[in-house]
C-alpha positions as CSV (number, residue, x, y, z in Angstrom):
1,X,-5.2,-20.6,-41.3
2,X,-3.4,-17.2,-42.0
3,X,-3.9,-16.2,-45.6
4,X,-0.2,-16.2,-47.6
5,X,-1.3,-12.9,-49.2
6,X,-1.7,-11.5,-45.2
7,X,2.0,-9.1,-46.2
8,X,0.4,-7.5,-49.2
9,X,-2.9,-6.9,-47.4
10,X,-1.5,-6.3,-44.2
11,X,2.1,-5.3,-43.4
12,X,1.5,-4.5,-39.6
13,X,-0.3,-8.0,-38.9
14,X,2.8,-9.8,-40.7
15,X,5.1,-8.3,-39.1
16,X,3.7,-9.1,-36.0
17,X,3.3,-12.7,-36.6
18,X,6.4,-13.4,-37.7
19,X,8.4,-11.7,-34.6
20,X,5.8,-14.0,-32.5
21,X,4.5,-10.8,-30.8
22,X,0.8,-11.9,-32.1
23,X,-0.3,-15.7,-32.3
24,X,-2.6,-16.8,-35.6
25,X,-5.9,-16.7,-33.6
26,X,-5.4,-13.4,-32.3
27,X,-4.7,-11.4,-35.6
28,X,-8.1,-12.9,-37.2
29,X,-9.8,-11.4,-34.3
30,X,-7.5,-8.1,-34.9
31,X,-8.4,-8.4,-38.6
32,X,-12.0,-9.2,-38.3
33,X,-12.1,-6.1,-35.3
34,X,-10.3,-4.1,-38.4
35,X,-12.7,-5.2,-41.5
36,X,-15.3,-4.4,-39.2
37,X,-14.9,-0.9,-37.8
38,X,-17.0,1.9,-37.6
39,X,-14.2,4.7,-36.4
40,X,-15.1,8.3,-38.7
41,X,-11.2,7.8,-38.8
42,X,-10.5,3.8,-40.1
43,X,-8.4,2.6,-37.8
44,X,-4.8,0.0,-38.2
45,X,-4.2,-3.6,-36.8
46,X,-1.6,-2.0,-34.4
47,X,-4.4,1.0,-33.2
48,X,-6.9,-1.7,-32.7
49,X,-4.6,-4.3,-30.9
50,X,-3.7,-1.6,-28.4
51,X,-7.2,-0.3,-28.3
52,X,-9.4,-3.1,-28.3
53,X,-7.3,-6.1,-27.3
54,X,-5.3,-3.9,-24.6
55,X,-1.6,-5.0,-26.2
56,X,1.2,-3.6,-24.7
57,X,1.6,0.3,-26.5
58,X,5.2,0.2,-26.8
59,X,5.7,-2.6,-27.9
60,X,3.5,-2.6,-30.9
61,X,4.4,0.2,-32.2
62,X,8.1,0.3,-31.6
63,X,7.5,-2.5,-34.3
64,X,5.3,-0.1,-36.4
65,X,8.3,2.0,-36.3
66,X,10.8,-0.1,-37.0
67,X,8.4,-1.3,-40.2
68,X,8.2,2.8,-41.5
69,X,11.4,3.1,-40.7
70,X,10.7,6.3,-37.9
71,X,13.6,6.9,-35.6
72,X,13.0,6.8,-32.3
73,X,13.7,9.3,-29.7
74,X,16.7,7.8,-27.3
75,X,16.7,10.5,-25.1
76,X,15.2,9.9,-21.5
77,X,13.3,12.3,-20.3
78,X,15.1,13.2,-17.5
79,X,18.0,13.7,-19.5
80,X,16.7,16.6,-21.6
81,X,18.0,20.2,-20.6
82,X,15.4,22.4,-18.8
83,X,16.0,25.3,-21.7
84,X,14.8,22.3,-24.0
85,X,11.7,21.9,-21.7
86,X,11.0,25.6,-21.9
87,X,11.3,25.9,-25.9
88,X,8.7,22.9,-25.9
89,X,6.4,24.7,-23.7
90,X,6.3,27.6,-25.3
91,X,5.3,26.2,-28.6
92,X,2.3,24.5,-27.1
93,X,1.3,27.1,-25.3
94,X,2.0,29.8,-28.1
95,X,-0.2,27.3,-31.0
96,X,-3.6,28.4,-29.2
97,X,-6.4,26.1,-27.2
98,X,-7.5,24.4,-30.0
99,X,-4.1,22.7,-30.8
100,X,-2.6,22.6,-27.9
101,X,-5.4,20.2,-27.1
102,X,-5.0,18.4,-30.1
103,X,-1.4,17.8,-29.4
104,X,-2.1,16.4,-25.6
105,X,-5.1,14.4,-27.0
106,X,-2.8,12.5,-29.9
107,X,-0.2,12.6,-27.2
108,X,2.4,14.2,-29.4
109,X,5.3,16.8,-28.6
110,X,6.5,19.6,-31.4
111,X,10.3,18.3,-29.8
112,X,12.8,20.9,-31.5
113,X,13.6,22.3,-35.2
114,X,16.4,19.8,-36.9
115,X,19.6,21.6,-36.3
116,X,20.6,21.4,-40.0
117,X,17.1,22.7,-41.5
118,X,15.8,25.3,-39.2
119,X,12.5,25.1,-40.9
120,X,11.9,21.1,-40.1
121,X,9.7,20.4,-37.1
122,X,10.8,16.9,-35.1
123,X,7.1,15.9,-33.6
124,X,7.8,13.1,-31.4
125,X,4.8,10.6,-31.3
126,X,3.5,7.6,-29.2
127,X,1.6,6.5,-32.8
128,X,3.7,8.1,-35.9
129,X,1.1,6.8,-37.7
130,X,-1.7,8.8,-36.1
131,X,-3.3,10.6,-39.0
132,X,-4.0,14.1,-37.0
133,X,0.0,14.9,-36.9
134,X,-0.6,16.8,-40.4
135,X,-3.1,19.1,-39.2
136,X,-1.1,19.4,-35.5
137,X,2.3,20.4,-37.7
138,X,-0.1,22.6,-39.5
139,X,-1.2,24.2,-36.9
140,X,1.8,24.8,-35.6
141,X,3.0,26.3,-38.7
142,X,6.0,24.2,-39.3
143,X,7.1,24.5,-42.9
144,X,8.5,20.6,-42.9
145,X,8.1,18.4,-40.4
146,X,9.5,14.8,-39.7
147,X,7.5,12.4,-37.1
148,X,9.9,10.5,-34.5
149,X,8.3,7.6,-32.3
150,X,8.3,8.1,-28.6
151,X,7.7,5.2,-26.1
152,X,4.4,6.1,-24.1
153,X,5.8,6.3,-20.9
154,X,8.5,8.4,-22.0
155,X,6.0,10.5,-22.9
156,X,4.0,10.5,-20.0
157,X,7.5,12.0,-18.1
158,X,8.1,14.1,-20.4
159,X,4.7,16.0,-21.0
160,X,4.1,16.0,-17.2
161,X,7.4,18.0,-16.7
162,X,6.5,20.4,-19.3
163,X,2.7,20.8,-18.7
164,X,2.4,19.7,-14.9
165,X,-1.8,18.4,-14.4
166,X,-3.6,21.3,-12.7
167,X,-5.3,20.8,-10.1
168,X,-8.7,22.5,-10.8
169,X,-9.8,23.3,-6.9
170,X,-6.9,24.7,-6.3
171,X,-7.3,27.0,-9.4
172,X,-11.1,27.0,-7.8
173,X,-9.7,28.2,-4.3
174,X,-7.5,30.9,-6.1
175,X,-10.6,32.8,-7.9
176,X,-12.8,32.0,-4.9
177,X,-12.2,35.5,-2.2
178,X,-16.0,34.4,-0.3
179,X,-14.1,33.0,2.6
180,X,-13.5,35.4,5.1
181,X,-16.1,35.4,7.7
182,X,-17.2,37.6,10.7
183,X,-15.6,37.1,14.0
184,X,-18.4,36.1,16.6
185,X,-18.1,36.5,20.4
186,X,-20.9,33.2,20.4
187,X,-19.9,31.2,23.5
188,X,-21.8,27.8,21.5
189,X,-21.1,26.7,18.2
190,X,-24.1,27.6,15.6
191,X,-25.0,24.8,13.6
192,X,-26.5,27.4,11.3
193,X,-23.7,29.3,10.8
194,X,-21.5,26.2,10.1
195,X,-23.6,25.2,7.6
196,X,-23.7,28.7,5.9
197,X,-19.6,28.4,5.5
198,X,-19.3,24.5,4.5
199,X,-21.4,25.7,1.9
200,X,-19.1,28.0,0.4
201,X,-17.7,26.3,-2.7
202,X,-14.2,27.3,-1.6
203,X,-13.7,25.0,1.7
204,X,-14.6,22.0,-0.4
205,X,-12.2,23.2,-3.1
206,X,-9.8,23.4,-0.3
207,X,-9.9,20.0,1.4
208,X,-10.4,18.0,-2.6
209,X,-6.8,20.1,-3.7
210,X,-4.9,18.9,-0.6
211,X,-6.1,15.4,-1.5
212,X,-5.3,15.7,-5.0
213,X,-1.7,17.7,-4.3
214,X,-0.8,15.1,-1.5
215,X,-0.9,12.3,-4.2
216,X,1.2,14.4,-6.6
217,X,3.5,15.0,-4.4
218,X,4.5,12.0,-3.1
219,X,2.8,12.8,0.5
220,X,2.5,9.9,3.0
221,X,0.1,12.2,5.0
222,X,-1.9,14.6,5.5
223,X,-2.6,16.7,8.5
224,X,-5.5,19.5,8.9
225,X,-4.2,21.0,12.7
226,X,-7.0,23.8,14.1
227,X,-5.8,26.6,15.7
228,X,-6.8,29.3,17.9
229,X,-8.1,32.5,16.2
230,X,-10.2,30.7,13.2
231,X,-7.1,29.6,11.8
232,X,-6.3,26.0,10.3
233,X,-3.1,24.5,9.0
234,X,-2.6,22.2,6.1
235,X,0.7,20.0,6.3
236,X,2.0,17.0,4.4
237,X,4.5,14.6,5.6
238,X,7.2,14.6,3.0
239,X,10.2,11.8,3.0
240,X,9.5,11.7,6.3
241,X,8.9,15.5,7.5
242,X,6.3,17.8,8.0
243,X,5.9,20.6,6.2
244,X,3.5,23.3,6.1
245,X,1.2,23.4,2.8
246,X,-1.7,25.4,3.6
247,X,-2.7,28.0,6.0
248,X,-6.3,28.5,6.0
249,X,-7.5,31.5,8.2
250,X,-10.5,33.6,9.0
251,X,-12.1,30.3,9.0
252,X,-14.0,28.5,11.9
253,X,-11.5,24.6,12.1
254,X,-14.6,22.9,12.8
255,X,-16.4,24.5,9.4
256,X,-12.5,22.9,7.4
257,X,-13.3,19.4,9.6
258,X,-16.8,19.0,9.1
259,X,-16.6,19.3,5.3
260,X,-13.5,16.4,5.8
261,X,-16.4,14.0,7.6
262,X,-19.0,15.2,4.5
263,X,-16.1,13.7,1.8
264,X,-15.4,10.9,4.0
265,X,-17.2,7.4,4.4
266,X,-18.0,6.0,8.3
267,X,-17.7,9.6,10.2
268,X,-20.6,11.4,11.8
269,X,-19.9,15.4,10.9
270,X,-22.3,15.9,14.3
271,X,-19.8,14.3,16.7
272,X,-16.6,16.1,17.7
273,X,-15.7,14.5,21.7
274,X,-15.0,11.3,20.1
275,X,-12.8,9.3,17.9
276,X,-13.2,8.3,14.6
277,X,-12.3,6.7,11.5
278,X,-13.4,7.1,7.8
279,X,-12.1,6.5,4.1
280,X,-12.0,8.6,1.2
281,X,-12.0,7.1,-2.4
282,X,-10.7,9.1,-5.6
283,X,-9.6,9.1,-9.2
284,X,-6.8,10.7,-9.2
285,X,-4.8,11.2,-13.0
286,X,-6.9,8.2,-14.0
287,X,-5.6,6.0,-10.6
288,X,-7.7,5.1,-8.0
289,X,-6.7,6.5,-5.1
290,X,-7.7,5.5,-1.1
291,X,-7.9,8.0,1.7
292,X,-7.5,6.9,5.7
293,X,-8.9,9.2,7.4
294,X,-8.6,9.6,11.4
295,X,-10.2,12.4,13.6
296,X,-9.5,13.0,17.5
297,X,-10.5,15.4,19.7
298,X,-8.2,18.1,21.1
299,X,-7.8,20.5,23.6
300,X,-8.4,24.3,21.8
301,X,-7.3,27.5,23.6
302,X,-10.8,28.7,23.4
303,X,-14.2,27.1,25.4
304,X,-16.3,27.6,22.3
305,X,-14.4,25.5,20.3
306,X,-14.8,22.2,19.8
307,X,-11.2,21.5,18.4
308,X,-10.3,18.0,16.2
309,X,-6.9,16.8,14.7
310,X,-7.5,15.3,10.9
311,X,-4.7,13.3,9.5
312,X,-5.2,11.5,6.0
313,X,-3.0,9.0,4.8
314,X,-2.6,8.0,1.3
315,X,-2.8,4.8,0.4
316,X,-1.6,4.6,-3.2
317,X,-1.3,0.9,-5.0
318,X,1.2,2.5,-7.2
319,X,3.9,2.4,-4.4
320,X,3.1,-1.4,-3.9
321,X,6.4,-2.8,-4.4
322,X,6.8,-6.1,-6.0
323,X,10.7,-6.5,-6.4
324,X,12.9,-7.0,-3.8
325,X,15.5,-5.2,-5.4
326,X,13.7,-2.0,-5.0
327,X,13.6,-2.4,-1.2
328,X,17.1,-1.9,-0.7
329,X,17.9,-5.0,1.2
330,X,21.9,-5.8,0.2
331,X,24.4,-8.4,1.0
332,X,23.9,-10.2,4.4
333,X,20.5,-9.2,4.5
334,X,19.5,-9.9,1.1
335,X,20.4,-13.5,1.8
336,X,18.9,-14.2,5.2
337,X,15.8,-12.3,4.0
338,X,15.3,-14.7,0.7
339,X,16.2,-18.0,2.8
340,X,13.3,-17.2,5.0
341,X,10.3,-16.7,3.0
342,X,11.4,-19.6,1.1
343,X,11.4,-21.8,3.6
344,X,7.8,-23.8,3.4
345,X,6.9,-22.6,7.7
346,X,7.9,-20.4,10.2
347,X,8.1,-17.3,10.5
348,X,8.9,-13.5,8.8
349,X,8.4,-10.7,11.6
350,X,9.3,-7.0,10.3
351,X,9.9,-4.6,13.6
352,X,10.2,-1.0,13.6
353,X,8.2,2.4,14.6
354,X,5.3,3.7,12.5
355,X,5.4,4.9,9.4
356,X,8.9,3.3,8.5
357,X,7.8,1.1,5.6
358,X,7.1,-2.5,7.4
359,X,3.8,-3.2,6.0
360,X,5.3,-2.3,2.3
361,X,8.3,-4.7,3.0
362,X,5.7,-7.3,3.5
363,X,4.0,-6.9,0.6
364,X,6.4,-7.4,-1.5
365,X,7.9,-10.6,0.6
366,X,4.3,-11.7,0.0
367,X,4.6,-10.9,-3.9
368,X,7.6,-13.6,-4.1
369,X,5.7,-16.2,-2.4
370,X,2.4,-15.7,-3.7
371,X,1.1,-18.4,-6.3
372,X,-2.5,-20.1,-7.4
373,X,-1.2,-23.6,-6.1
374,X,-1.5,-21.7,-2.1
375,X,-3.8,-19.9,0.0
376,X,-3.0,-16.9,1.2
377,X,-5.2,-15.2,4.0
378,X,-4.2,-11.4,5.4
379,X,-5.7,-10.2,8.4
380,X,-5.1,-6.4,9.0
381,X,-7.0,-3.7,10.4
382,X,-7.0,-1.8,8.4
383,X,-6.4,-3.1,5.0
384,X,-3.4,-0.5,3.4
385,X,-3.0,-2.2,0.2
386,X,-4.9,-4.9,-2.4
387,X,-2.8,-7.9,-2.4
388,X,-3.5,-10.0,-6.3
389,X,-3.5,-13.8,-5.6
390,X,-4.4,-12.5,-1.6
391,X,-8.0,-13.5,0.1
392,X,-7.4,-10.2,2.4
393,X,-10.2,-10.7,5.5
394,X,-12.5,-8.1,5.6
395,X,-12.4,-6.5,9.4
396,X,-15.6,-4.6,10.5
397,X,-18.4,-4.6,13.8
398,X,-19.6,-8.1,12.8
399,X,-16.0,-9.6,12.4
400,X,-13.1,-7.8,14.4
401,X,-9.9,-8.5,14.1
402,X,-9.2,-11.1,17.1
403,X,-12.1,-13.3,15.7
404,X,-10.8,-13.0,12.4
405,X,-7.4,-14.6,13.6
406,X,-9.1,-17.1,15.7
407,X,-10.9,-18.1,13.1
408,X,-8.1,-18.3,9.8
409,X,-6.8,-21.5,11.1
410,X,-10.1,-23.4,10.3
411,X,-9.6,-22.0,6.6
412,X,-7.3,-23.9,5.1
413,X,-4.0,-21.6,5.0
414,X,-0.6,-22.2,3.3
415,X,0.2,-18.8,4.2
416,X,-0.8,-16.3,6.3
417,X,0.3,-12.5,6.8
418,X,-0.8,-11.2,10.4
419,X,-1.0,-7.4,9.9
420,X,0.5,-6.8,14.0
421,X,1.1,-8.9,16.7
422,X,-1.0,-6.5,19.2
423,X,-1.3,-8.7,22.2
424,X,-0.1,-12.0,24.0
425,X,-3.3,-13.7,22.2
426,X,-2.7,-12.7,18.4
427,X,0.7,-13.3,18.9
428,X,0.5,-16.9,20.4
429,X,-1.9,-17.5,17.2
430,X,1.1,-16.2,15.1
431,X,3.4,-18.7,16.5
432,X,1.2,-21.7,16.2
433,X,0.7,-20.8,12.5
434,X,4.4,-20.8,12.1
435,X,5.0,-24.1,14.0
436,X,2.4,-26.1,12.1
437,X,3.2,-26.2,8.7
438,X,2.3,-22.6,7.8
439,X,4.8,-19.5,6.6
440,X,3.6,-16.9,8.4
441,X,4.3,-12.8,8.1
442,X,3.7,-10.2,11.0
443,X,5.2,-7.0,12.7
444,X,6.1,-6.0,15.9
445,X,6.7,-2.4,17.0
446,X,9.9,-3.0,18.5
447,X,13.4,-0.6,18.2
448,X,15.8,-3.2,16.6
449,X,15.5,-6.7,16.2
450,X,17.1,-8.4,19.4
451,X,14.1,-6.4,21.2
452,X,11.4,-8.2,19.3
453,X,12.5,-11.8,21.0
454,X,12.5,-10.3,24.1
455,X,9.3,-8.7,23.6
456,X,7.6,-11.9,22.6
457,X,9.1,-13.0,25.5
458,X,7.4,-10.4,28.3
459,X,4.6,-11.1,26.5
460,X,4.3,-14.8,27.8
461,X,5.4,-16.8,24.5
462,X,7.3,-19.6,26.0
463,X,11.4,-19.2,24.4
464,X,11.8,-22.4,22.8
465,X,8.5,-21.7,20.9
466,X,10.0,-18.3,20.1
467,X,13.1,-20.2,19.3
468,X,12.0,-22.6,16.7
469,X,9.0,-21.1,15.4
470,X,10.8,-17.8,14.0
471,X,12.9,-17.7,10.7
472,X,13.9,-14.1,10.6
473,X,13.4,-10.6,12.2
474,X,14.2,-7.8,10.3
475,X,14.3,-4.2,11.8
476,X,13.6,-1.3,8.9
477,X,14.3,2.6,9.2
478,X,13.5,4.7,6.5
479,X,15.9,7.5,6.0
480,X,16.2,10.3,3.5
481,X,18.1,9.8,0.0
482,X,20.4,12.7,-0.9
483,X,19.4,14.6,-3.8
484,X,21.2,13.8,-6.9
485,X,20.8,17.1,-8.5
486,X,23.0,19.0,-5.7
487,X,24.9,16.5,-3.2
488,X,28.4,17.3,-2.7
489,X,31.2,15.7,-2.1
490,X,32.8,15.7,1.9
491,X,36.0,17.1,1.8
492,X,36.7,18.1,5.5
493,X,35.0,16.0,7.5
494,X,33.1,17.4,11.1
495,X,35.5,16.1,14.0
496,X,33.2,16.5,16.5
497,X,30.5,14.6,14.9
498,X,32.6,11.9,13.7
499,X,34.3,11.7,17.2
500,X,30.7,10.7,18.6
501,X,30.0,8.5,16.1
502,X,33.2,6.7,16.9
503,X,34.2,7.0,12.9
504,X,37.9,7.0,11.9
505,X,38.4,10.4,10.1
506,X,41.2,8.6,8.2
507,X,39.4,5.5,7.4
508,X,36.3,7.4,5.8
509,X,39.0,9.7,3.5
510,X,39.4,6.3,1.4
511,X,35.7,6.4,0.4
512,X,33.7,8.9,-1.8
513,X,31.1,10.2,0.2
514,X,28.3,13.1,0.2
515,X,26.3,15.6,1.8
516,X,23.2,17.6,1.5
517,X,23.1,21.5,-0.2
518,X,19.7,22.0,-1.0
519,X,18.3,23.4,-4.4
520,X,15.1,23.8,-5.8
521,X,14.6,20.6,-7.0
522,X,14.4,18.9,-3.2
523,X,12.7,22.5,-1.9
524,X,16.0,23.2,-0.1
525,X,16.2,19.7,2.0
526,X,19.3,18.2,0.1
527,X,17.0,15.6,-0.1
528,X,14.6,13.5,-2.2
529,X,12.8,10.7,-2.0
530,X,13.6,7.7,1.3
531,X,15.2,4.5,1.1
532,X,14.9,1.9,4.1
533,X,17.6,0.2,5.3
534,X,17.5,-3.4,7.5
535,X,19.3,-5.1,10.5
536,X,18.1,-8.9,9.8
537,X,18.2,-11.3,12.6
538,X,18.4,-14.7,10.9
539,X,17.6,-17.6,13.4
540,X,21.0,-20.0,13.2
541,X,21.3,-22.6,15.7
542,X,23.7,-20.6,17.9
543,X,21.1,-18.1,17.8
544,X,18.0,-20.6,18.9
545,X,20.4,-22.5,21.6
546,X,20.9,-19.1,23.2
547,X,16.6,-18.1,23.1
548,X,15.8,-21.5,24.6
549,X,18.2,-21.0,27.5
550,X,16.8,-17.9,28.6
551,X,16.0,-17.5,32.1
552,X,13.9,-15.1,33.6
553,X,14.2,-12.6,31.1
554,X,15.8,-12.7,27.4
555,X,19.7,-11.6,27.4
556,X,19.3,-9.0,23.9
557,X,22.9,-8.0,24.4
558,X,23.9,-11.7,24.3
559,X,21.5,-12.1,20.8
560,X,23.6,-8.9,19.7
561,X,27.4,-10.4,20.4
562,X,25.5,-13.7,18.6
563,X,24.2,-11.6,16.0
564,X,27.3,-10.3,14.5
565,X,29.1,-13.5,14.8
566,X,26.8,-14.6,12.2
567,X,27.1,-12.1,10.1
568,X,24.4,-9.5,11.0
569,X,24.8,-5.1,10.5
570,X,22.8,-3.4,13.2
571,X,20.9,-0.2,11.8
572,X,23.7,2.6,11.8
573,X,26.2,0.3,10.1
574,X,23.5,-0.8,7.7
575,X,22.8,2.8,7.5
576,X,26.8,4.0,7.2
577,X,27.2,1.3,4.2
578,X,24.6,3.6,2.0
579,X,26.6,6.4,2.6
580,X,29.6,4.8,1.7
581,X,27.2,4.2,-1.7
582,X,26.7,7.9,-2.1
583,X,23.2,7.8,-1.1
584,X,22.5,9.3,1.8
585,X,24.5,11.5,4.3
586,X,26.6,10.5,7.7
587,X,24.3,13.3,9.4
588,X,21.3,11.7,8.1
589,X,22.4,7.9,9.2
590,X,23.3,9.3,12.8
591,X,20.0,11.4,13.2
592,X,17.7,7.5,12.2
593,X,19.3,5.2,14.4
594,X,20.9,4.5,17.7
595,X,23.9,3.0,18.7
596,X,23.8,-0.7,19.7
C-alpha cells in the first residue's frame, strides 16, 4: 500500500506513480533502496532508480525536470554551430584538470553565458539535480549560473564532438622514438632479434590504436600489408574503400605480425607458410568489441622474409540492425521482402559479393521473426554477430559446419538461418528445410538475383524444388551516401556519361539531384557513410511456371523479362531511384552495378 503522505515525503516517487512510469511495488523497493543508503552524498529516488534499478535515464529525469521546472536544451547536437563547440571547449579546457574532470565525471557542459546577462552561466546537465554543479560553476568562475537538463544521449554527441576519446597508444606511439632498428644483411630470420623489437612498448601500442581507431571510425577492416624494405602499411576500409592509415617503417613486417598473433586467440606467432585464423576481444568506450582476424602467406620481394597479409574485421553489435526501415529497402521491395519472411516456410536467400551487407540484412529479417513461441538455430562459420532469442551453433574441430547442418534437422527447428549455401550438399539441406514446414534464411554469392536460380540450378537442385521451395531472392549492393555537409546540386549534366547510361538528359532536369565536392567532414570523398540498395526477386506463379520448365540450363534473361512484369527494379534502377532521393550520385550508382 503506497502511503497518502508519499507527495510530502517524496515528490519524485509521486510523480512517478501517478504518470504510471513506476508501478507500487517498485517505488517501495526505490524507497527502501533510498532509506537505506550509505552514499557520502544521500542519494534521490530518481538517482537510485537509474542507478540501482537500471531505469531508463531520460526518461526519469526529463520528469525530474519537468517537476523543478528546468528547461530543457532543444537543440540537437548536430545542430549547434562549430564556433559554439569551440567556446565550449575552451572553457573546459581553460577551468584546469581538476574540473574539467569533474565536469566529464557529472557529465555536465558549461553551454554558453545567457545573452541577456553576460555574467549567467547555462550548465547543461543529464541530472540538474546533481549536487556537484555548485562547486563545477564555482570552479569555473561563473558569477550566476542557471542549470538546464540535457537528455543523456544528447550529451554523449555532444561531449564527444567537443572532447573526442583519446586513444592512449596512439598518444603512447607518439612519445615512443625506440623503433627504429638496424638494417641486417641476415639471410634467416633471428628469433632473437624479433623478440628484442616485439618487445618494444611501441609496436604493441601500434597494433591496440589501429584496433581502437578502426572502431571509432566506422572501419569495416583492417589491413596490416608488409612491404619490402622493413616497411609495413596500416589501411582501413572505409564506406567501402581503402585508405591508408599508418605507415610503419624501419620495422621488420614479421616483428608488426607476430605481435598481431600475440593479441590474438587461435594463431601460432611461430608459423608464417600457412593460413590462419584468430579473434581478438576488446572494450572499446565501454562496448565490447570482436576482432576477426585472418593471416596468409605472401610472396615478399626479399628471400629472407617470411611475408604475411593481416586483415581484421570488426565485428561491432552496435551496427546490428533491427529495423527494416533502416535497411533501405523501399516500395516494390519493401513489400515482397515483408511477405516472405512472413510466410510460415520457404525460403529468404540474400545474393551479392563480399562485404556488401547480406549477413546484416539477415539479421535484421531474423529480428522481425524472432519470438520465444519458435526455435531458431543459425549455423555460420564464423559467427559475425550475437543473435537475442537465437540458439547460434557453435562451429569448431569437433563440430564443423557440414555436420552441424546435417545435424539441425534432428533439433526441432521453426526456423533456421544457413550462414552460405557453399556446396550442392548444404544447399540441398537448405531446400528441404524450406519445403518441410521450416522458414529458412541463407546467401548465395551470386551477381544479381536471376543468377542465384540458375546457380542452384548447376549446382544439381532439381528446378521445381528450386521453384516451390524459394519465397524471395534479394540481390544487395552497398554504395556510398553523398555527404550532406557539401553535395551540390547537378546543373549541367555529363553527356557522355549519361549517353552510356542510356539516361534522358531532359528527363533527369525534372528531378533535384546531387553530386559529390568533398570537404573536411567526408576527408575529401563527397561521401559519408553507405546505404545498400536491393533488386528482390519475389517467386509469383509466372515466375515458378517458368523455373520448373527449364531445360537443360535455367533461361535468367527469361526470369529478367518475368521479373519486371511483376514489378521488380534491377540494381542500377534501384540504385538511380536514391539519387533521384538526393542520396547518392549518378557516378556512384553507375560505378556499383551493371547493366541487366
Amino acid at each position: 500500500m503506497i502511503d497518502t503522505n508519499l507527495e510530502m515525503t517524496d515528490k519524485i516517487g509521486y510523480l512517478l506513480f501517478k504518470k504510471g512510469i513506476i508501478d507500487g511495488q517498485m517505488l517501495e523497493k526505490a524507497l527502501q533502496a533510498k532509506n537505506n543508503d550509505k552514499s557520502k552524498i544521500k542519494r534521490n529516488l530518481a538517482q537510485i532508480l537509474v542507478q540501482d534499478f537500471k531505469f531508463d535515464h531520460d526518461v526519469i529525469f526529463r520528469e525530474v525536470a519537468i517537476l523543478y521546472a528546468f528547461r530543457e536544451l532543444e537543440t540537437r547536437p548536430e545542430d549547434i554551430p562549430d564556433a559554439r563547440l569551440d567556446s565550449i571547449k575552451n572553457m573546459i579546457l581553460g577551468s584546469g584538470d581538476g574540473i574539467k574532470q569533474q565536469i566529464l565525471e557529472n557529465k555536465i557542459i558549461p553551454f554558453m553565458f545567457d545573452e541577456r546577462n553576460k555574467e549567467k552561466l547555462i550548465i547543461a546537465a543529464i541530472d540538474p539535480t546533481d549536487r556537484n554543479i555548485p562547486k563545477i560553476a564555482f570552479g569555473l568562475n561563473a558569477k550566476k549560473y542557471e542549470v538546464i537538463f540535457i537528455r543523456k544521449k544528447d550529451y554523449e554527441k555532444l561531449i564527444e564532438k567537443i572532447l573526442p576519446p583519446e586513444n592512449e597508444f596512439l598518444k603512447a606511439m607518439e612519445s615512443d622514438a625506440n623503433l627504429e632498428i638496424d638494417e641486417r644483411e641476415d639471410t634467416s630470420l633471428d628469433e632473437q632479434e624479433l623478440d628484442a623489437e616485439i618487445n618494444k612498448s611501441a609496436l604493441i601500442n601500434l597494433v591496440e590504436a589501429a584496433l581502437i581507431e578502426g572502431v571509432r571510425k566506422g572501419v569495416s577492416d583492417i589491413h596490416f600489408i608488409p612491404r619490402s624494405g622493413n616497411k609495413t602499411h596500416i589501411m582501413m576500409r572505409i564506406d567501402g574503400n581503402l585508405q591508408t592509415w599508418y605507415v610503419q617503417e624501419n620495422t621488420l613486417p614479421e616483428a608488426v605480425v607476430a605481435v598481431v598473433k600475440d593479441r590474438a586467440k587461435g594463431m601460432d606467432r611461430f608459423e608464417r607458410e600457412m593460413a590462419q585464423d584468430g579473434f581478438i576481444q576488446r572494450d572499446i568506450d565501454n562496448i565490447i568489441i570482436r576482432f576477426r582476424v585472418s593471416i596468409l602467406p605472401m610472396v615478399g620481394t626479399e628471400l629472407k622474409n617470411k611475408f604475411e597479409s593481416v586483415v581484421i574485421r570488426i565485428l561491432d553489435d552496435r551496427k546490428v540492425i533491427r529495423d527494416l526501415d533502416k535497411l533501405g529497402l523501399a516500395g516494390n521491395a519493401r513489400k515482397s521482402f515483408e511477405k516472405a519472411i512472413n510466410q510460415p516456410q520457404g525460403m529468404v536467400i540474400l545474393t551479392g559479393p563480399t562485404g556488401s551487407g547480406k549477413s546484416t540484412t539477415l539479421v535484421a529479417a531474423l529480428y522481425q521473426v524472432i519470438s520465444p513461441e519458435v526455435n531458431v538455430l543459425t549455423v555460420e562459420d564464423p559467427v559475425e554477430y550475437v543473435i537475442e532469442g537465437a540458439r547460434q551453433l557453435k562451429i569448431g574441430y569437433k563440430m564443423g559446419f557440414e555436420q552441424a547442418i546435417r545435424s539441425i534437422l534432428r533439433h526441432d527447428p521453426d526456423i533456421v538461418l544457413v550462414g552460405e549455401m557453399r556446396d550442392k550438399e548444404t544447399a540441398e539441406i537448405a531446400i528441404k528445410l524450406a519445403n518441410t514446414g521450416h522458414l529458412t534464411f541463407s546467401t548465395l554469392h551470386t551477381n544479381d538475383a536471376p543468377s542465384a536460380v540458375a546457380r542452384l540450378y548447376k549446382m544439381g537442385i532439381e528446378p521445381f524444388l528450386i521453384a516451390y521451395a524459394i519465397n524471395l531472392i534479394v540481390a544487395q549492393r552497398l554504395i556510398r551516401k553523398l555527404c550532406p555537409k557539401c553535395k551540390k546540386r547537378v546543373v549541367n549534366f555529363d553527356e557522355a556519361l549519361m549517353s552510356a547510361a542510356e539516361l534522358n538528359i531532359a528527363e533527369w532536369r525534372s528531378y533535384t539531384i546531387y553530386q559529390a565536392v568533398g570537404c573536411e567532414e567526408c576527408n575529401g570523398t563527397g561521401y559519408k557513410g553507405r546505404l545498400a540498395i536491393h533488386e528482390a526477386l519475389y517467386f509469383t506463379r509466372e515466375l515458378r511456371q517458368l523455373i520448373v520448365k527449364s531445360g537443360v540450363e535455367v533461361d535468367e534473361e527469361s526470369l529478367r523479362i518475368q521479373a519486371k512484369k511483376d514489378g521488380t527494379l534491377n540494381l542500377r534502377e534501384a540504385g538511380l531511384e536514391k539519387v533521384k532521393m538526393g542520396l547518392t550520385s549518378i557516378e556512384e550508382v553507375l560505378a556499383g552495378t551493371s547493366e541487366s
